[in-house]
N, C-alpha and C positions, 0 to 999 in steps of 0.2 A: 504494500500500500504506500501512498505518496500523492506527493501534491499533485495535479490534475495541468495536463496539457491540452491546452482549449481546443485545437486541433486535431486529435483524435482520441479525446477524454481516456487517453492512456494516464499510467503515472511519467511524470516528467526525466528521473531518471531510468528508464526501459526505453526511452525512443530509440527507435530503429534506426535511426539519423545516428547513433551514437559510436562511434568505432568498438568500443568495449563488448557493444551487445549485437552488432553486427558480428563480431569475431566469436562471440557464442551461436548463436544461430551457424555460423559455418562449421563449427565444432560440434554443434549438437546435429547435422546433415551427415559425416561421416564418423560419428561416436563409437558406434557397435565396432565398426572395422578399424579405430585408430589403434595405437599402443598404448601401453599404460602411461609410457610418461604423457602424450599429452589428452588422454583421459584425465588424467592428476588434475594439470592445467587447467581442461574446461572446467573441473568441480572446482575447483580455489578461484578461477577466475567470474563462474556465477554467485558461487558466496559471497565474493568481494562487493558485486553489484548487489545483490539484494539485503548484505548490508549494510552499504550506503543507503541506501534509498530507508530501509528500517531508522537509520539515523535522522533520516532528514525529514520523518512521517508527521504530517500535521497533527497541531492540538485535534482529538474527533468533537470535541465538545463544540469547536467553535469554525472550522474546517473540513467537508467532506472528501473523506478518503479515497482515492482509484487507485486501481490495480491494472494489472497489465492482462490485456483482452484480446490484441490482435491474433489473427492467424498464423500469423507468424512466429509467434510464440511455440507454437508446439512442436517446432523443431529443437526445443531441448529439452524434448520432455525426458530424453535417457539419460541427458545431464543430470535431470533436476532427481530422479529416484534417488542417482547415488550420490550426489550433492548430500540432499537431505533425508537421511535415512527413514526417517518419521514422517516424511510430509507428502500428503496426498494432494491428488489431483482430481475433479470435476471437469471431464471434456462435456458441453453444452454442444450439441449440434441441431441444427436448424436445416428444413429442406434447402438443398441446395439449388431448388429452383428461384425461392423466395431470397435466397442470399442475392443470389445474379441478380433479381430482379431489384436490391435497395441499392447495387452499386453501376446502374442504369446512367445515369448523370456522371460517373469517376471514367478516369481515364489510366491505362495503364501505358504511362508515360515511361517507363524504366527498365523494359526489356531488354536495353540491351545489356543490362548487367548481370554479369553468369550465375552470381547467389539468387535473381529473380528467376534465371531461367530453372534453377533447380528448382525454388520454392515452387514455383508454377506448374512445370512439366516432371519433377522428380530428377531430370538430368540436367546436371550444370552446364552442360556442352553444345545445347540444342540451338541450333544456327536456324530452322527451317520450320515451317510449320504448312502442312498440306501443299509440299514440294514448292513452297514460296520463301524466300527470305524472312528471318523474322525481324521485319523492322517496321517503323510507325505504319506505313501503309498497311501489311498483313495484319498486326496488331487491331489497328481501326477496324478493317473490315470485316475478321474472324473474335474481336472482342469477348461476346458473351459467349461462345465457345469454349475462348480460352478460358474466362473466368470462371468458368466449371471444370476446365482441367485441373483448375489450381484450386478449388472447392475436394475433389475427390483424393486430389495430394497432399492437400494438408489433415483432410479426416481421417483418409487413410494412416498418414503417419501416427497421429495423433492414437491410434487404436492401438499403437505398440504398444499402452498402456495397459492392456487386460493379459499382460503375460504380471502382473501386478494386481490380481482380484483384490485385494486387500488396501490396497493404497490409491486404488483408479475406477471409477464411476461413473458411466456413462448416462446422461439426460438429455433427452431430447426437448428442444423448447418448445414446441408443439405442449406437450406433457406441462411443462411450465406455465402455459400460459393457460391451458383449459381445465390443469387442476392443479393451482398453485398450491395451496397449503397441505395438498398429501404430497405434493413432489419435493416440496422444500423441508417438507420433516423428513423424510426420503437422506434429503443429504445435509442435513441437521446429525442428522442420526451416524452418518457416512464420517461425516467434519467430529465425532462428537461436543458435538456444542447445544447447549441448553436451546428449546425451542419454544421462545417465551410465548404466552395468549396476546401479550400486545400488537408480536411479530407477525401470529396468526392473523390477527383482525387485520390489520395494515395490510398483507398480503392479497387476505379474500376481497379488498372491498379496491385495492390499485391493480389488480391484474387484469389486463385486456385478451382480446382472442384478436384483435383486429393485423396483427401483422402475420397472421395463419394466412395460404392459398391466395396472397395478394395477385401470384404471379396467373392462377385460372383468368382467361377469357383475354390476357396478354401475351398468346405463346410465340404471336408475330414478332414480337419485341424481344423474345428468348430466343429466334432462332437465329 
């Protein structure tokens, strides 16, 4: 948790912008397969960052707290097991038709750098896409395509978590949003963390169904 970057209501020290946590993400891409020494490395070196950012966490009384949310994040989720021994993880997935469809308006300006092309495609090396160049032209025109490639890449990834029953929980936002208060004692229960009746009430009476199947009766604009 940490102070809030107004720009992708991430926490401020986790931006992706940051060389530190850029250099995890590339470490948590080939984790399984490095060696130990710089296995070592990535764990001391996410420690390092998520205890800054623990130093630097707003008063919560006076200060609302973020965390780190993007997608991109879960490329260190084999960092993070052996990082922190104790510390679990909640992957939230959402139809990935409905994802495509809220980043409609975004542009995926930065293909041509190789860490995207992994996050994206899985392979860092990928020059080409449906025997075309991958540059702003392909990009523009195969968009929502890609951005389902890079939807099934990163949940994909993200599932190396269930070789960890014990520490990794999958929820579906669907489930979140149509039955909040059994989903969230669900991982109340996962977190053990007290699941107060305030939390409940606040929960039942703020959750919406409205960002479920936005993308039905738009599938021209998904193809």
């Amino acid at each position: 948790m940490g102070v809030c970057d107004g720009k992708t209501r991430d926490t401020v020290g986790l931006a992706q912008r940051l060389p530190e946590v850029r250099g995890l993400i590339e470490a948590g891409l080939g984790y399984r397969e490095a060696g130990e020494e710089a296995r070592a490395h990535a764990r001391q070196s996410l420690r390092g960052v998520i205890e800054t950012v623990r130093a630097r966490c707003p008063d919560v009384t006076s200060h609302a707290g973020y965390g780190w949310k993007r997608p991109i994040t879960t490329f260190t989720i084999d960092i993070f097991f052996d990082a922190f021994p104790d510390g679990k993880i909640v992957h939230l997935i959402r139809d990935g038709r409905d994802c495509m469809l809220s980043r409609l308006d975004a542009r995926m300006s930065a293909l041509h750098d190789p860490l995207n092309h992994h996050v994206v495609f899985g392979n860092r090396g990928r020059g080409e896409y449906r025997g075309l160049p991958l540059n702003s032209e392909t990009v523009e025109r195969f968009r929502n395509e890609i951005e389902m490639w890079h939807w099934v890449t990163v949940v994909t990834f993200a599932m190396r978590g269930r070789t960890h029953p014990d520490r990794y929980l999958e929820v579906r936002y669907e489930d979140l949003c149509r039955r909040p208060t059994d989903t969230l004692g669900r991982i109340f229960a996962f977190l053990d963390m007290p699941y107060r009746g305030s939390a409940r009430a606040w929960v039942g009476a703020n959750a919406s169904t409205d960002g479920i199947g936005k993308w039905g009766g738009r599938e021209g604009e998904l193809a």
